[in-house]
C-alpha positions as CSV (number, residue, x, y, z in Angstrom):
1,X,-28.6,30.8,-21.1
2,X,-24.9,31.3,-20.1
3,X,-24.7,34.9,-20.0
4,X,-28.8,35.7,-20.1
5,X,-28.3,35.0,-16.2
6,X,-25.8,37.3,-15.7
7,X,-28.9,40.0,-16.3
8,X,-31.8,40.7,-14.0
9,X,-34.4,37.8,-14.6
10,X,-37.6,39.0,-16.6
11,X,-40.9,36.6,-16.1
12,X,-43.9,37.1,-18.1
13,X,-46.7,39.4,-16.9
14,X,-49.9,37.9,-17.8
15,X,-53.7,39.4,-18.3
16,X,-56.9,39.2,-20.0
17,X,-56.6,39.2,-23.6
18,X,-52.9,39.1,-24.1
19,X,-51.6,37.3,-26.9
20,X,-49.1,34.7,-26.2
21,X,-46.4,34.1,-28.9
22,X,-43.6,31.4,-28.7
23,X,-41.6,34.1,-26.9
24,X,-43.5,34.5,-24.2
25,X,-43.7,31.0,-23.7
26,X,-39.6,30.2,-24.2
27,X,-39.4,32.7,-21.9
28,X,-41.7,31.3,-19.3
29,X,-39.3,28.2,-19.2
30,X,-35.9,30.2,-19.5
31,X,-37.0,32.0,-16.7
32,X,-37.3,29.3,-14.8
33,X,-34.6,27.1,-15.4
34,X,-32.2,30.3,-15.2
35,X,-33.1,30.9,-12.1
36,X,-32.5,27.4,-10.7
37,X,-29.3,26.4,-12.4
38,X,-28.1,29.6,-11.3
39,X,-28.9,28.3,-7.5
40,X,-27.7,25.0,-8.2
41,X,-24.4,26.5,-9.4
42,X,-23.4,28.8,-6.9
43,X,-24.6,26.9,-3.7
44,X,-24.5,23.3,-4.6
45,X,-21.2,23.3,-6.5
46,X,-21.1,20.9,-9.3
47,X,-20.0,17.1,-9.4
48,X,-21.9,13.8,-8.8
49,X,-24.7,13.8,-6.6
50,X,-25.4,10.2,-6.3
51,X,-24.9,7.0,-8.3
52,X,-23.1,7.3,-11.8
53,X,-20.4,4.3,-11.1
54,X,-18.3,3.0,-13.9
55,X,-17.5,-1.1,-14.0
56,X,-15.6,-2.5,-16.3
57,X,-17.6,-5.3,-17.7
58,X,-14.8,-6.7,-20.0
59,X,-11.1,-5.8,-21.0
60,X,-12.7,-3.4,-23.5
61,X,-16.0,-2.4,-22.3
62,X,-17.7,-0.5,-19.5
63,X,-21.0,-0.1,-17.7
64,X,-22.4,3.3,-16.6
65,X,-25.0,2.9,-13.7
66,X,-27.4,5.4,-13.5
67,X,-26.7,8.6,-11.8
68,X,-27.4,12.1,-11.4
69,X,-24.6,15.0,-11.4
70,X,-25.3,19.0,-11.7
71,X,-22.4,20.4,-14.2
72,X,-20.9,23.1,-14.1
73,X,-23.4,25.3,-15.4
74,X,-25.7,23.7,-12.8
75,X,-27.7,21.8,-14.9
76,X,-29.2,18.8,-14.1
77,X,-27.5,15.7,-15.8
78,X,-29.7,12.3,-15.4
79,X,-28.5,8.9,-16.1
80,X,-32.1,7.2,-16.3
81,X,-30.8,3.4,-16.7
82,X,-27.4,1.9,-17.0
83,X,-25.7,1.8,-20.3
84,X,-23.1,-0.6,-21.2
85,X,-20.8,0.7,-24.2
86,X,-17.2,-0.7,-25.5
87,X,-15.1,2.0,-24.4
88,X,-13.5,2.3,-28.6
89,X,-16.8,3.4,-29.1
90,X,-17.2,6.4,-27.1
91,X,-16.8,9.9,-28.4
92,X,-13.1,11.1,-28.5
93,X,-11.3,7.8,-27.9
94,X,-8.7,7.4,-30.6
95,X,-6.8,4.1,-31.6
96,X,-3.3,5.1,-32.2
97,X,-2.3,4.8,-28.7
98,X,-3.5,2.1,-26.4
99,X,-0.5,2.4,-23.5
100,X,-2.4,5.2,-21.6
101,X,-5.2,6.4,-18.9
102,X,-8.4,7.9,-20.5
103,X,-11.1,10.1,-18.9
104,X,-14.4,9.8,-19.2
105,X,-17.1,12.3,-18.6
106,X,-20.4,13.2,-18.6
107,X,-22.1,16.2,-20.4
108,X,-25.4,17.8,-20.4
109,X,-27.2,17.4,-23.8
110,X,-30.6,18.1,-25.3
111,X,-32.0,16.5,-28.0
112,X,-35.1,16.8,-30.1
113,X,-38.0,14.5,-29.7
114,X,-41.3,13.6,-31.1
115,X,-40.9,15.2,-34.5
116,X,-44.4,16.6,-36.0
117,X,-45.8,18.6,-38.8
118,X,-45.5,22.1,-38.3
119,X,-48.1,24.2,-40.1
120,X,-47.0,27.9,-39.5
121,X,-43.6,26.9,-40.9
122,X,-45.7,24.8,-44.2
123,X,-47.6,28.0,-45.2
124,X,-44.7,30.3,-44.8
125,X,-42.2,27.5,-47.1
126,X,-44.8,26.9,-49.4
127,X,-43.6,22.9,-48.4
128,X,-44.4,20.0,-45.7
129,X,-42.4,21.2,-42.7
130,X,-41.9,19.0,-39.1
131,X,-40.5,20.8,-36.0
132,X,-39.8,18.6,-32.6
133,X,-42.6,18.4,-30.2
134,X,-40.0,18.0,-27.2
135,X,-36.6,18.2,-26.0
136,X,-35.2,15.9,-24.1
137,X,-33.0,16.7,-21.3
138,X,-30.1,13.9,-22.0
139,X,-26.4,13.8,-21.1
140,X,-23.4,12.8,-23.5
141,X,-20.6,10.6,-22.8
142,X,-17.2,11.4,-23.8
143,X,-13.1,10.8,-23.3
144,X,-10.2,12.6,-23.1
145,X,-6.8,11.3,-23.4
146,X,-5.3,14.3,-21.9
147,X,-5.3,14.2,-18.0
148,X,-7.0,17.9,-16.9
149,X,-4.8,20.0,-14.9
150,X,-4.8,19.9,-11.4
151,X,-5.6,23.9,-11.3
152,X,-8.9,23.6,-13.6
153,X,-11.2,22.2,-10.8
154,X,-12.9,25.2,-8.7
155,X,-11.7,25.1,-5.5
156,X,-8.0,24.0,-6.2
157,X,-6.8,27.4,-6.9
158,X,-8.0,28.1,-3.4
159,X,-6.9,25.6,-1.5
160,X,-3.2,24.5,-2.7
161,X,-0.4,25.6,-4.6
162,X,0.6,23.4,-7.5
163,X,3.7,23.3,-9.1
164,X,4.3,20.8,-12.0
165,X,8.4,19.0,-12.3
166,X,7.9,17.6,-15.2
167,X,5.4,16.3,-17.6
168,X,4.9,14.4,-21.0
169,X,2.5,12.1,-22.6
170,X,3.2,9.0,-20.5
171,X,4.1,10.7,-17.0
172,X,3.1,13.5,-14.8
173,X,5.2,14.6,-11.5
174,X,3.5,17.2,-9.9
175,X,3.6,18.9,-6.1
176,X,1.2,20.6,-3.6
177,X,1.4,22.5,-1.2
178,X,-1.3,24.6,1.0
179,X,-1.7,28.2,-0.6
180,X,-1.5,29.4,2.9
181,X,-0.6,29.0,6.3
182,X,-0.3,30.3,10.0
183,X,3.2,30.4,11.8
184,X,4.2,27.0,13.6
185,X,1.8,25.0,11.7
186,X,3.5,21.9,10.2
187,X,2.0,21.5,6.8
188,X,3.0,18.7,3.5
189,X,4.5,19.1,0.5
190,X,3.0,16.0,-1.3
191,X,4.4,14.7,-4.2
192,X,2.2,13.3,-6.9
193,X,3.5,10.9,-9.7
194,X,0.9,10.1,-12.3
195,X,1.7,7.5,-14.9
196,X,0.1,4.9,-17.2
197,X,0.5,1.2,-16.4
198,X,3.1,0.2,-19.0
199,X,5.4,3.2,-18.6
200,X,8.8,1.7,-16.7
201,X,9.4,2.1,-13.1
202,X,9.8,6.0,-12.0
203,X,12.2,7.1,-9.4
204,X,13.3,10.6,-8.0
205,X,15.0,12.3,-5.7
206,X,15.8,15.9,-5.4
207,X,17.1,18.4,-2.7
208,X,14.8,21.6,-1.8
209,X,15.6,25.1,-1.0
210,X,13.4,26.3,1.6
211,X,13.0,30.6,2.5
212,X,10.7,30.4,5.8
213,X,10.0,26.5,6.4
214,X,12.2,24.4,8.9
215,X,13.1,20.4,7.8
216,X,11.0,17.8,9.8
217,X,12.5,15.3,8.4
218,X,16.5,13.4,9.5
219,X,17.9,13.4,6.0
220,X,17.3,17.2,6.2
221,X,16.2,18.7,3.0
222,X,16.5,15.4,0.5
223,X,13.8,13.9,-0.8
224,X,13.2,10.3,-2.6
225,X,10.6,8.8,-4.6
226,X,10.8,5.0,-5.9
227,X,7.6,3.3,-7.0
228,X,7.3,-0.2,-5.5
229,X,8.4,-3.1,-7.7
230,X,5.5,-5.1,-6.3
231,X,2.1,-2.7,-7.2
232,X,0.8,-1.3,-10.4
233,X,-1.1,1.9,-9.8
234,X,-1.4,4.9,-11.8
235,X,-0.8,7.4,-9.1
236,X,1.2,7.4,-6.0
237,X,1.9,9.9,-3.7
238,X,4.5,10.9,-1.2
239,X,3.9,13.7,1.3
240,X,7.1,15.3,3.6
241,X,6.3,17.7,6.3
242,X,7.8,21.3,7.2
243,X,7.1,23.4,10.1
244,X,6.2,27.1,9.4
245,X,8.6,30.0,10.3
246,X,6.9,32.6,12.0
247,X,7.3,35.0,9.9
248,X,3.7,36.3,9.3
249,X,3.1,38.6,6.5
250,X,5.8,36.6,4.5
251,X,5.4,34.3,1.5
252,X,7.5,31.3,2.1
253,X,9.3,30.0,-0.5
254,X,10.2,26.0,-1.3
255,X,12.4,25.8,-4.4
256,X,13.3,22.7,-6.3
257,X,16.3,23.7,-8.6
258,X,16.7,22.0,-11.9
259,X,19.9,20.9,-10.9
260,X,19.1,19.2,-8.1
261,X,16.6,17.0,-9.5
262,X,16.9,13.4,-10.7
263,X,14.6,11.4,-12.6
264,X,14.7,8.2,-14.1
265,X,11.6,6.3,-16.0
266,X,13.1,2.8,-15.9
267,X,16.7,3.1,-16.9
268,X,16.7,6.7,-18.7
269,X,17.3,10.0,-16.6
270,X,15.1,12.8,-17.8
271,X,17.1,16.0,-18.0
272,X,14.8,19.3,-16.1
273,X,15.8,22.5,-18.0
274,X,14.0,24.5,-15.7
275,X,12.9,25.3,-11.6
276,X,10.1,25.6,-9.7
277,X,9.1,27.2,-6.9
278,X,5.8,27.1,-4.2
279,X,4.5,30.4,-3.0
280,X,3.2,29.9,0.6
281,X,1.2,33.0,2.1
282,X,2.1,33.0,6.0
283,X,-0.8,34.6,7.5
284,X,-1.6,35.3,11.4
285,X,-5.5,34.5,10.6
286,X,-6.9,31.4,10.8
287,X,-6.4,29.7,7.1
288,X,-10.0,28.4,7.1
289,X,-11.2,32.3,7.4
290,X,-8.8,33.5,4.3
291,X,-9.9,30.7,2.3
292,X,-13.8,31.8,3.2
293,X,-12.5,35.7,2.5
294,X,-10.8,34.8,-1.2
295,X,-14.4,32.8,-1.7
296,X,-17.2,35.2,-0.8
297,X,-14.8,38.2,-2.7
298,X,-14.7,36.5,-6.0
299,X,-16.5,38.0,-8.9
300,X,-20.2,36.8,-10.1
301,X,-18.6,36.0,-13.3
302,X,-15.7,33.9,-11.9
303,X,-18.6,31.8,-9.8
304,X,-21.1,31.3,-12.2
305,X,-18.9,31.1,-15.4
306,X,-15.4,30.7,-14.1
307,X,-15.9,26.7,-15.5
308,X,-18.1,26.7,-17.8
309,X,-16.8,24.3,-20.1
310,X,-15.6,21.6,-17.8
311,X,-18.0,18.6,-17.4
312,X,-17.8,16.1,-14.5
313,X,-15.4,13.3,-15.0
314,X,-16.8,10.1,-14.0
315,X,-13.5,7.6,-14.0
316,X,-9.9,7.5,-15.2
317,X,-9.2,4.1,-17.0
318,X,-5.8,2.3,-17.2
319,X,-5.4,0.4,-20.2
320,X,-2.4,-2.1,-21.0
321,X,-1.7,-2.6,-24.7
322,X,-1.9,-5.9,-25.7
323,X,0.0,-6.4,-29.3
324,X,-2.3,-4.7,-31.7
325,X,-4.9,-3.7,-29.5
326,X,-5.8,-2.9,-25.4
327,X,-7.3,-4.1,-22.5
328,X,-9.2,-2.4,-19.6
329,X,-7.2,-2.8,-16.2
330,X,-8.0,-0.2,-14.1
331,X,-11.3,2.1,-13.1
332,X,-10.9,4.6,-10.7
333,X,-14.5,6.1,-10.0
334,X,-14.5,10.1,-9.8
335,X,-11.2,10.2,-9.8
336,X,-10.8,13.9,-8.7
337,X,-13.4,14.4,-6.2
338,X,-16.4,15.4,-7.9
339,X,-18.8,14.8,-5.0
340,X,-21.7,17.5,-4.0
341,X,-22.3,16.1,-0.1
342,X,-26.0,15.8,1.0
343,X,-26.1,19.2,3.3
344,X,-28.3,17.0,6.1
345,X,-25.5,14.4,6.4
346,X,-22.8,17.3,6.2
347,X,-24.3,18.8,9.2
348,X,-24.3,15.8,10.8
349,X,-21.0,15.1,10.3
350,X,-19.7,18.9,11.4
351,X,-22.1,17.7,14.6
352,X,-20.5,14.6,15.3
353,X,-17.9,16.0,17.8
354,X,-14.8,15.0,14.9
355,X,-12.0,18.0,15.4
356,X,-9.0,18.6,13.4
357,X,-5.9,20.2,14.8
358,X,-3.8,22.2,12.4
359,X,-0.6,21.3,14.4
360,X,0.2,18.0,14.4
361,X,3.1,16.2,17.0
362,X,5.8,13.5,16.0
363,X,6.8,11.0,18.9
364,X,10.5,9.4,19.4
365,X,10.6,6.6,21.9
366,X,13.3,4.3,23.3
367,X,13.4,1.7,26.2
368,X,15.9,1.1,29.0
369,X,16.6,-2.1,31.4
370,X,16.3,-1.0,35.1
371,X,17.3,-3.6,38.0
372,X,14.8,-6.2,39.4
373,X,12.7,-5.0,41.6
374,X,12.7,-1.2,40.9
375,X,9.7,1.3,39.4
376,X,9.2,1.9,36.0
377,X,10.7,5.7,35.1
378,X,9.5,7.6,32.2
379,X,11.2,11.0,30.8
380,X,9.7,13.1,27.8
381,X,11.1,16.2,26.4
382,X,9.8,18.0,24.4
383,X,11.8,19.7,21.2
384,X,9.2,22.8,20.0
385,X,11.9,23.5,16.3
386,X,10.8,20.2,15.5
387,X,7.4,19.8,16.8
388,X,8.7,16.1,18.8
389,X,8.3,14.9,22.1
390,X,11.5,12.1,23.3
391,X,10.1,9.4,25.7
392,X,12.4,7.9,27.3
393,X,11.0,4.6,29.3
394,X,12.6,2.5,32.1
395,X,11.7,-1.0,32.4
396,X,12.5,-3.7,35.4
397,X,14.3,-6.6,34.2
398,X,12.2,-9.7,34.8
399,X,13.7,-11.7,38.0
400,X,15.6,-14.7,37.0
401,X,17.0,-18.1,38.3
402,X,19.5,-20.1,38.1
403,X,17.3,-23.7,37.1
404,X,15.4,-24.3,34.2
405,X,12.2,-26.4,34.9
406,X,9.7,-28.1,32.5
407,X,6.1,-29.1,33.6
408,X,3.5,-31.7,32.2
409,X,0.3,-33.9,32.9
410,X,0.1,-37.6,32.3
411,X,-3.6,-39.8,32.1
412,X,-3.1,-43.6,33.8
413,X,-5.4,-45.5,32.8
414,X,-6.4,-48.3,35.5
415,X,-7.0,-52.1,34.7
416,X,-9.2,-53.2,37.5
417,X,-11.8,-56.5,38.1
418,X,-15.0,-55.2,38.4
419,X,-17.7,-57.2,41.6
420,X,-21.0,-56.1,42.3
421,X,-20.7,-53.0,40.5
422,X,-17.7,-52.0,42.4
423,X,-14.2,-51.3,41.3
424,X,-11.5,-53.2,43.1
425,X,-7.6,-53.7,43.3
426,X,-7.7,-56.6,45.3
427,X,-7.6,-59.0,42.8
428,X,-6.5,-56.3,40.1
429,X,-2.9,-54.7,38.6
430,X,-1.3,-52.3,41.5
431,X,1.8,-51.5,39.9
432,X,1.7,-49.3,36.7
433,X,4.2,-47.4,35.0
434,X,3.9,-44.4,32.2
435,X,5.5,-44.6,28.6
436,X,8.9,-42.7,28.8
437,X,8.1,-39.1,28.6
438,X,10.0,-36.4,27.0
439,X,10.6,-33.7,29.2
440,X,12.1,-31.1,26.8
441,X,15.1,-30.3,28.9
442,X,17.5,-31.6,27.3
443,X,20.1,-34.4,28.4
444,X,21.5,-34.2,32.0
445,X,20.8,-35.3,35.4
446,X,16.7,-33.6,36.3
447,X,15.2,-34.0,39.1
448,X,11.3,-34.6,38.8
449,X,8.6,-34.3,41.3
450,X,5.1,-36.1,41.2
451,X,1.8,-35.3,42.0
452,X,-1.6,-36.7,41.8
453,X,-4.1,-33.9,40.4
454,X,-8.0,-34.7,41.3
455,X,-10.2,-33.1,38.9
456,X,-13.6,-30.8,39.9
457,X,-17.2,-32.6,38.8
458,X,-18.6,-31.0,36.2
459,X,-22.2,-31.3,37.8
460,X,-20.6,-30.0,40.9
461,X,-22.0,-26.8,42.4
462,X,-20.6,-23.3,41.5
463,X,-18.4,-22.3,44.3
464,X,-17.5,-26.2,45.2
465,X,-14.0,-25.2,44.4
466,X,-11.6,-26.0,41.0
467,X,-8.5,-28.7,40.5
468,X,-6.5,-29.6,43.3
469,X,-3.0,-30.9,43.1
470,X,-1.6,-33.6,45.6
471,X,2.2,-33.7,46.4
472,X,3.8,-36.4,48.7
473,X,2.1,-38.5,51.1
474,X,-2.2,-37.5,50.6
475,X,-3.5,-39.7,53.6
476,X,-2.0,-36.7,55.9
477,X,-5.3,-34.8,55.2
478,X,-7.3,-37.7,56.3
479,X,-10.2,-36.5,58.5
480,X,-9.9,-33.2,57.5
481,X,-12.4,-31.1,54.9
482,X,-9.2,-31.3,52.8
483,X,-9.3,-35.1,52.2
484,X,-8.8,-36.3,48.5
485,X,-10.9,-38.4,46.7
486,X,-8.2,-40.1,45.6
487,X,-6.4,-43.6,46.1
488,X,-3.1,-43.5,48.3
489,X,-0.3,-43.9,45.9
490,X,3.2,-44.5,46.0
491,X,5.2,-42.7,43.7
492,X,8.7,-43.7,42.0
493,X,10.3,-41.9,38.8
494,X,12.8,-43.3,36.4
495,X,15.5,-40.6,35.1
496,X,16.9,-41.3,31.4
497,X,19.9,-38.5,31.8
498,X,21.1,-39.6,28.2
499,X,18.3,-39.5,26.4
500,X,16.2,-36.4,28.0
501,X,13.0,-38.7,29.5
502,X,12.0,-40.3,32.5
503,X,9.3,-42.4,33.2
504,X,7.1,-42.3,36.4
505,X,6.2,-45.8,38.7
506,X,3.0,-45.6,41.0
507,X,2.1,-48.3,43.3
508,X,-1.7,-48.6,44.9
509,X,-2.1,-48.9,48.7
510,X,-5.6,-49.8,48.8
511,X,-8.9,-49.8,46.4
512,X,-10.9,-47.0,44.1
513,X,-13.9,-47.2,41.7
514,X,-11.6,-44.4,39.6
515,X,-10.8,-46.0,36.1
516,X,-7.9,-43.7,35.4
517,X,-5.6,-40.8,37.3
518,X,-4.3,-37.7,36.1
519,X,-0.2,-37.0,37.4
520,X,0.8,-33.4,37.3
521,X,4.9,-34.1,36.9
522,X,7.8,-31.0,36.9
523,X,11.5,-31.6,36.0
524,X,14.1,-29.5,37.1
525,X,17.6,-28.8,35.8
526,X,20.7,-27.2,37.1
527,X,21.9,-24.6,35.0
528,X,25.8,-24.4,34.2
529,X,27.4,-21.2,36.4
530,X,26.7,-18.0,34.7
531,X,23.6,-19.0,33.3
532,X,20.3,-17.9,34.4
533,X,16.5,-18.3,32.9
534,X,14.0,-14.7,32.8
535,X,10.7,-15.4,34.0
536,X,7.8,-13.9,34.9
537,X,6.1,-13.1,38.4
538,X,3.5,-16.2,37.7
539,X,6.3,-18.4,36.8
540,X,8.4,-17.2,40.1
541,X,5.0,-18.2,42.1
542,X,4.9,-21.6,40.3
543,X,8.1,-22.2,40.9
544,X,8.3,-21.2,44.4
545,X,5.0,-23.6,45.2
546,X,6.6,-26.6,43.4
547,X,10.0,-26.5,45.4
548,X,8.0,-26.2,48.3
549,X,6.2,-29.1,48.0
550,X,9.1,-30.8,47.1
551,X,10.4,-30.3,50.7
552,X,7.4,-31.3,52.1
């Protein structure tokens, strides 16, 4: 099948009398399936089309759900039902080593079914001969403990440069880069540390040379790595930005020289004997078109057969060792993208109005205190070598004053006789006085001023009007539509300057069928000179309002 396609297809021509051999019918199927793996391979891709997770069930087995994925021969590969295995157990896992991340992956496979007795095969033997009736098309699951390079998957080699620092069986430090860019564009360098779980903490640091790429970043051209203390991945990654000379028709150069490179994997530092270097094309045409140009001009044989022994990889597992044997403590499904994307949703997606710029903008901001009272002022500039815009934003201080003041509510209950099913304080208590209240000052002299707040009916009508607050004398509104609904009360307050309380005294003029009052109280204290209090314009209005009812 692998290079049969490569050939113009041949189907069967059929007519009256023609005798049909197993050829012709091998053929009839070849032709066939040829024709659509062929298809699937070149305009579906290959990877996982839906389903196929791995779970770990236990430290030291997994579950595959069922799945199907076209390889990389575009062949169909079906996961029917799950299938739970202990991961010792699967093809190519060996036990000499359990400090390490595996890979497993799924493979085409036919196998033989329904075995029965073939006669043409009998009289030609001279002996009882079986041949299978059908094949079955399965799939194989298998491991590596090796992980794949990053250039063996098919569209890497388009897409990004790779470069590897250093490598051994424990630890992989490799960087990307895009293979090509326009002029101006600001595009990463990530930094990819791969490790199993066990292997010490891994730091690094290095400085780069860079031929047509300006810094981004403030410490210049240095870059540091240290994995956090606090997680336990396999893989981290850490990306720092450059901005493209324009220099098009260039390939720009970023160097990391052997001597300039530190790393440590816990307390040992890992001599580099050697440099590497990414090759960036800097193009005038838009990246997305050379990337299409490079794919529509590669050869037949580099699409359909360029990966022809790869198989999707379903999951990298991190194991721990544990003494004398291992435990399962990571899965990471499809760990290096195989996905083929439904085209419907795909088009959906590209219809969704979701853009991508391939510039991108850092923003530096700082803040500056303007005098009560002014406008807000805000500068930008804009720095185009570094791709940065500097705000620069003016802000009014907040006014201020030179007393602190505290505010509070307090509920009275009333002890009245109760006649006829009226509330009286004829014969009832007329002088009452709160517990000592705490008004959060502090200690000093406070002055305090005393209201009597009547609170809106529930059932009232919308519109009726909300809480109203009484100050001083409230018989003056007597007649009027702002008459309370209140008793007439005289009002005293007790200062404790040594303790940081007062209490307040309130005497009834006259009768009520209220069984308890609500006081709205506020304190007020000097300030020492040179001290002032920041508040807010609300505050400033609650403030002004409560010194002048004070007056009043």
């Amino acid at each position: 099948m692998k290079k049969a396609r490569m050939f113009p297809f041949e189907r069967n021509r059929y007519f009256y009398g023609k005798l049909l051999t197993v050829r012709d019918f091998e053929s009839e199927q070849k032709y066939f399936n040829d024709k659509r793996r062929l298809l699937n391979r070149l305009l579906f891709g290959s990877g996982v089309v839906a389903g196929m997770q791995v779970v770990a069930v236990d430290d030291k087995t997994i579950t595959v759900e069922m799945g199907v994925a076209i390889d990389y021969l575009g062949r169909e590969i079906v996961i029917s039902s799950p299938v739970t295995l202990k991961l010792s157990m699967i093809d190519g896992f060996t036990n000499n080593e359990y400090k390490k991340n595996v890979y497993l992956y799924a493979a085409y496979d036919e196998k033989g079914r329904e075995p029965v007795h073939s006669v043409g095969n009998s009289s030609v033997r001279g002996e009882e001969m079986s041949e299978y009736n059908r094949f079955l098309e399965s799939y194989r699951l298998y491991v590596k403990e090796e992980a794949p390079s990053p250039l063996s998957f098919e569209h890497a080699g388009l897409l990004e440069d790779v470069i590897t620092i250093y490598q051994d069986s424990d630890v992989r430090v490799t960087q990307r880069m895009p293979k090509y860019a326009n002029p101006g564009d600001v595009i990463d360098a990530t930094l990819v540390v791969e490790k199993t779980l066990q292997t010490p903490r891994v730091s690094l640091s290095f400085a780069y040379a860079a031929d047509g790429f300006d810094s981004l970043d403030k410490e210049g051209n240095n870059v540091r790595f240290l994995e956090p203390g606090d997680k336990q991945e396999t893989e981290y990654r850490l990306s720092y930005s450059v901005k493209v000379q324009d220099r098009p028709g260039t390939i720009g150069k970023l160097t990391l020289n052997a001597g300039a490179v530190e790393l440590f994997i816990g307390d040992n530092r890992i001599p580099l004997d050697h440099s590497v270097s990414h090759s960036v094309e800097i193009i005038a045409q838009p990246v997305a078109d050379r990337i299409l140009k490079d794919w529509y001009e590669r050869s037949l044989d580099q699409a359909a057969e360029g990966f022809a022994d790869q198989n999707v990889c379903l999951a990298k597992i991190g194991l721990l060792q544990l003494g004398p044997t291992y435990m399962i403590e990571q899965v990471e499904r499809v760990p290096f993208g195989e996905y083929i994307p439904n085209a419907s949703l795909m088009h959906r997606i590209s219809q969704s109005g979701r853009s991508s710029s391939l510039n991108r903008f850092y923003a530096e901001s700082q803040a500056y205190d303007l005098e009560y009272g002014s406008k807000p002022e805000l500068d930008v500039v804009y720095h185009p070598e570094r791709n940065a815009f500097d705000f620069k934003l003016g802000i009014p201080k907040p006014q201020t004053i030179n007393d602190e003041m505290a505010t509070g509510t307090v509920d009275v209950p009333l002890d009245t006789q109760e006649k006829s099913g009226m509330r009286f304080f004829s014969r009832g208590k007329r002088n009452f006085v709160t517990d000592e209240i705490t008004h959060g000052l502090g200690n000093g002299q406070i002055t305090v001023v005393v209201g009597l707040e009547e609170i809106p009916d529930p059932n009232a009508p919308v519109g009726s009007g909300g809480s109203k607050v009484y100050y001083g004398a409230s018989d003056v509104f007597k007649d009027t539509e702002y008459e309370a609904e209140l008793p007439n009360i005289t009002f005293g307050t007790l200062i404790y300057p040594d303790k940081g309380s007062f209490r307040i005294g309130m005497k009834l003029g006259g009768a009520t069928e209220a069984t308890s009052l609500r006081v709205r109280w506020w304190a007020f204290k000097k300030l020492p000179d040179g001290a002032n209090v920041q508040i807010s314009g609300a505050q400033t209005a609650i403030a002004e309002a409560a010194a002048g009812s004070e007056k009043n």
